[in-house]
Structures are given as C-alpha cells and as structure tokens.
N, C-alpha and C positions, 0 to 999 in steps of 0.2 A: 416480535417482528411479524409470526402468523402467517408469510409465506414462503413456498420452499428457496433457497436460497440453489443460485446460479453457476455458482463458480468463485475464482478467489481473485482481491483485488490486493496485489502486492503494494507491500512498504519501501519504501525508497533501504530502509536499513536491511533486506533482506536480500535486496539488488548489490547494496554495497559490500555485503559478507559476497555473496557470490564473483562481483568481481576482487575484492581481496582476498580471494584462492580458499573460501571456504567450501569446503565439501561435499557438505548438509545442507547448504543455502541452493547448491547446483544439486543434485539430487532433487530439492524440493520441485523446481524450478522443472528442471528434467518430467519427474512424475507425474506431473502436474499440467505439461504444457498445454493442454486444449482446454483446460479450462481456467486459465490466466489472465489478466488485464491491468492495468495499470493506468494511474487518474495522472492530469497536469503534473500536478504538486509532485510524485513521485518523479517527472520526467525529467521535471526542475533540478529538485533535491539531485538527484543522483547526477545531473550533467555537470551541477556546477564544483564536482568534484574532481575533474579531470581537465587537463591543459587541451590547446586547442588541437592538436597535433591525435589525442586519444579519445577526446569527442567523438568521431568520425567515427569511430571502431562502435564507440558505447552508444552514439544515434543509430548504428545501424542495428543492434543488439534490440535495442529499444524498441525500434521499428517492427519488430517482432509479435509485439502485446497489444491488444487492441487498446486503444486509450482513451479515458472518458473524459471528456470535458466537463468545466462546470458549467451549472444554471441557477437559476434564481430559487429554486428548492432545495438546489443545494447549500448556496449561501443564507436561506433563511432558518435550514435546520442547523449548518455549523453556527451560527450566530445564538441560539438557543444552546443548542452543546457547547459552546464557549463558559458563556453564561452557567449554566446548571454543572458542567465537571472544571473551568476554568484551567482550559487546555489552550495553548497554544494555538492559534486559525489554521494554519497550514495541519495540524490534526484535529481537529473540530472538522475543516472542509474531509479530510480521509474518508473520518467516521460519517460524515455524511451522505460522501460518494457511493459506499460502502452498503450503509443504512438503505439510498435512494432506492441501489440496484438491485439488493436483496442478492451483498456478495459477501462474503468473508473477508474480512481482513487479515491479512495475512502477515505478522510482523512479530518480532520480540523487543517492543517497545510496549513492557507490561506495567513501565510504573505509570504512563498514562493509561493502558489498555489494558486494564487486569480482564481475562478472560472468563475471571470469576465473577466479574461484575456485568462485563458487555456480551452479549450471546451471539454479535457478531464481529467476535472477534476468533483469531486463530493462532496460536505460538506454533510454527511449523518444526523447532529445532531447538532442543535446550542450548545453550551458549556459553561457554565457561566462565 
C-alpha cells in the first residue's frame, strides 16, 4: 500500500457482534471511536438486519461513523479484486473502500480476508 494508513473502516460483521451484545466488538468500537468509519455496504448490511420499529435506534447509531460512499475507483478496483481473489462484490467494493482510503479494515471475516495475505486488513477480536 506504501502509505500511512488513516484509521479503520468497519465490517458490517463487527457492527453486528456489537449489536448482539458482544463485548469485544463494543470495546473495539469504544477504543477506537475517533478513528472509525464505515462505507454504504456496511450501512446496508447491518440495516437490513433489523425490523422497522429497531432501524431507527440502529440509523441513529450509524449516523455516528463517517461514511464513505462509492466511486468509480472504487468499482474498478473491486471489479479487479472480484476477478484476482474471486470474493463476493459487496467485499471486493470493502476491500476497495478500504484499499482507496488507505484504512484498515476491520472485520473477522478471515476466510475471505486472511490478514496474513491483505496488509489492509485487521482481526480486531478472536471470536469463538
């Protein structure tokens, strides 16, 4: 990557440990808060988890993280990262987000993002 990295861009799966009363996922979150952000996909993922009645609480939550939209650099490097690690678009676009900002990702979703393989990647919590 070659430049200092920014800060960390959360996974929708580290959002959703937090709101399923994880401990470690809040803590991270906690420790971590000024240097947080969170791309579409994530806001997607995680909203369409909740009825409409607990939206409201979790858009407000949300509203909290700066959030990056995509652009056409980001679509032309997940489109290559599709291609070359043959991941899913919704984590092709992450890792792109991610890659563009020069942020961390932040997730334990290792069987696409082995940490060992992407250097901007981040396992914030072992998980049982």
């Amino acid at each position: 990557m070659g430049r200092a990295l920014k800060g960390y861009l959360i996974d929708s799966v580290v959002l959703i440990d937090h709101f399923n009363g994880v401990g470690a996922a809040t803590r991270f979150l906690l420790d971590h808060r000024d240097a947080l952000s969170i791309s579409v996909i994530t806001r997607a993922e995680v909203l369409t988890g909740f009825d409409a009645a607990a939206e409201v609480q979790a858009r407000a939550f949300l509203d909290c993280f700066a959030t990056h939209a995509l652009n056409a650099a980001d679509a032309d490097l997940a489109a290559s990262l599709r291609r070359e690690h043959r991941w899913k678009l919704p984590d092709a676009l992450q890792a792109a987000v991610a890659i563009n900002r020069g942020l961390l990702l932040v997730t334990r979703n290792t069987k696409d993002f082995d940490p060992a393989r992407h250097a901007f990647v981040h396992v914030p919590y072992p998980f049982p």
